[in-house]
C-alpha positions in Angstrom: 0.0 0.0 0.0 1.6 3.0 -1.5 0.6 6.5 -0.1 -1.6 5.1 3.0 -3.1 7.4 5.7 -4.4 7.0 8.8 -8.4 8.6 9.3 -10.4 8.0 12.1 -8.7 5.2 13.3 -8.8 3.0 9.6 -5.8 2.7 7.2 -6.9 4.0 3.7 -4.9 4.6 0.7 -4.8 7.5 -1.5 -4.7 6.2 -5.4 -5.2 8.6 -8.5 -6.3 7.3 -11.8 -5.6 9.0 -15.0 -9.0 8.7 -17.4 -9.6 10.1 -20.8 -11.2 13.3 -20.7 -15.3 12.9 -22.1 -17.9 15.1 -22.7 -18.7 15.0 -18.4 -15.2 16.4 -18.1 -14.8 19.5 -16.4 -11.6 22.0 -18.0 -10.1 22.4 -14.5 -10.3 18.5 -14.5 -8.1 18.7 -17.1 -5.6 21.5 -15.8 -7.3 24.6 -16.5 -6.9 27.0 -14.2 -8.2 30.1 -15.6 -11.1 30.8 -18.0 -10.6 30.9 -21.6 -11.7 32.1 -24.6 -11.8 30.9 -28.3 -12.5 33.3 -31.2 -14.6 32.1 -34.3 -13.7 32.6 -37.9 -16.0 32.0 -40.9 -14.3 30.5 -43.6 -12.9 34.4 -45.1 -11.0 34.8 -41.4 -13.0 37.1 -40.3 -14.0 36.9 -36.8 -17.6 36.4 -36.2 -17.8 35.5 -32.9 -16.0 35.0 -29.2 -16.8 32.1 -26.8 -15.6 31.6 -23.3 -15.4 29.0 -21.1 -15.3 28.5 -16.9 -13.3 26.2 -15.7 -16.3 25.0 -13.7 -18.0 24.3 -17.7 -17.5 21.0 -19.3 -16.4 20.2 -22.6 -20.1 19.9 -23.9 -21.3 22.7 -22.9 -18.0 24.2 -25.0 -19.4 22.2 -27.7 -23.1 23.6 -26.9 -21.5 27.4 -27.7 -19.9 25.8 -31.0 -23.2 24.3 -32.8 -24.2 28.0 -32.5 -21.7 29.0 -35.2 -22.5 25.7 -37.3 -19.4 24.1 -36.0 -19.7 20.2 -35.0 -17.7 18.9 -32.1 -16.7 15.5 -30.6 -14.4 13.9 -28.2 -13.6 9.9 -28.4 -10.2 8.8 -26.2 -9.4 12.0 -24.9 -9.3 14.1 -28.7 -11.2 16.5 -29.8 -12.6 17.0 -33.2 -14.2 19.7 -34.6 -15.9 20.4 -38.2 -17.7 22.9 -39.9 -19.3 22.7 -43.3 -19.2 26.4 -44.5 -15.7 26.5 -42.9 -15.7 27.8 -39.7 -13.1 27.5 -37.4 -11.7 28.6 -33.6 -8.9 30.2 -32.9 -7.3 31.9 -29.5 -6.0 30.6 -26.6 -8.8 27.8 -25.4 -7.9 26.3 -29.0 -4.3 26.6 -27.9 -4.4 25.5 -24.7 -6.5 22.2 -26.2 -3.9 21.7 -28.7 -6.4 22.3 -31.8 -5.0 22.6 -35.1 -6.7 23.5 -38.5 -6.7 21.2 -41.3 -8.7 23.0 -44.4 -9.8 20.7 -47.3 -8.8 21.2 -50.6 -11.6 23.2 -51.9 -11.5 25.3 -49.1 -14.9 25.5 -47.4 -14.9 22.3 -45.2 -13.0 23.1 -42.3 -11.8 20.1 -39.3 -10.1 20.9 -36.7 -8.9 18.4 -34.2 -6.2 17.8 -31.2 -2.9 17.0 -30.8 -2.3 14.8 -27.9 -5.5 13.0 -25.9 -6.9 15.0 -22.9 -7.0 12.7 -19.6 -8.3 13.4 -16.2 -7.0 12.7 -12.7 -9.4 10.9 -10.2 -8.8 10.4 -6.3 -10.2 7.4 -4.8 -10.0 6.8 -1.4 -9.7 3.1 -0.1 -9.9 1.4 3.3 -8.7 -1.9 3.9 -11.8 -3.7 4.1 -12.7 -2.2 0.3 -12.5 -4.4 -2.9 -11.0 -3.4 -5.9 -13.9 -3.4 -7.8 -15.8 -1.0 -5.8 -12.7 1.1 -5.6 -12.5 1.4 -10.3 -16.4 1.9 -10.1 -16.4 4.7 -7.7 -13.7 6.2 -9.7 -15.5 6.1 -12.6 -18.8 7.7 -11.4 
């Protein structure tokens, strides 16, 4: 038993998990610290809108703000991928800070847009002797 504690009289241990990040996932689960904001360009670059985030927001309600500007958004293992028929994109530092990239097709009006590296999330679980593994992963995972 790594990292055990002593708490009212029981020995627990401390574990943390690493998960990939969903659409549940809060952005100060996933190291924000600060809000952030994204700028939305249509397909000329011109910006047509601003969108912020909380940290306290979760990735689909970031995606909520992007169906407003026509831009589809989805997150499977921990990357994000956005797309936009008419070409729409984000920019700014919330793109930045979520390593989003643009990748314009050839005829330039389709625009996708999609991470770098997965996004995970740290859990804490707390475990006394007497607990089973198994209860320990599924509290983790609710």
């Amino acid at each position: 038993w790594d990292n055990i504690e002593w708490r009212n009289g029981v020995k627990e241990q401390i574990n943390n998990v690493d998960s990939f990040a969903n659409g549940n996932t809060k952005f100060e689960d996933i190291g924000f610290d600060a809000d952030s904001t994204a700028t939305i360009y249509n397909s000329n670059g011109e910006a047509i809108a601003t969108i912020n985030v909380a940290t306290t927001d979760t990735i689909d309600s970031f995606f909520n703000q992007l169906k407003a500007y026509d831009i589809q958004a989805t997150i499977a293992d921990g990357v994000i991928s956005l797309s936009s028929p008419n070409g729409n994109y984000i920019d700014g530092d919330l793109a930045t800070r979520l390593g989003i990239g643009i990748i314009q097709n050839q005829e330039g009006i389709n625009t996708n847009q999609t991470s770098t590296t997965p996004l995970t999330q740290t859990s804490t679980g707390i475990a006394k002797e007497s607990d089973k593994l198994s209860d320990i992963i599924n509290n983790l995972k609710s």
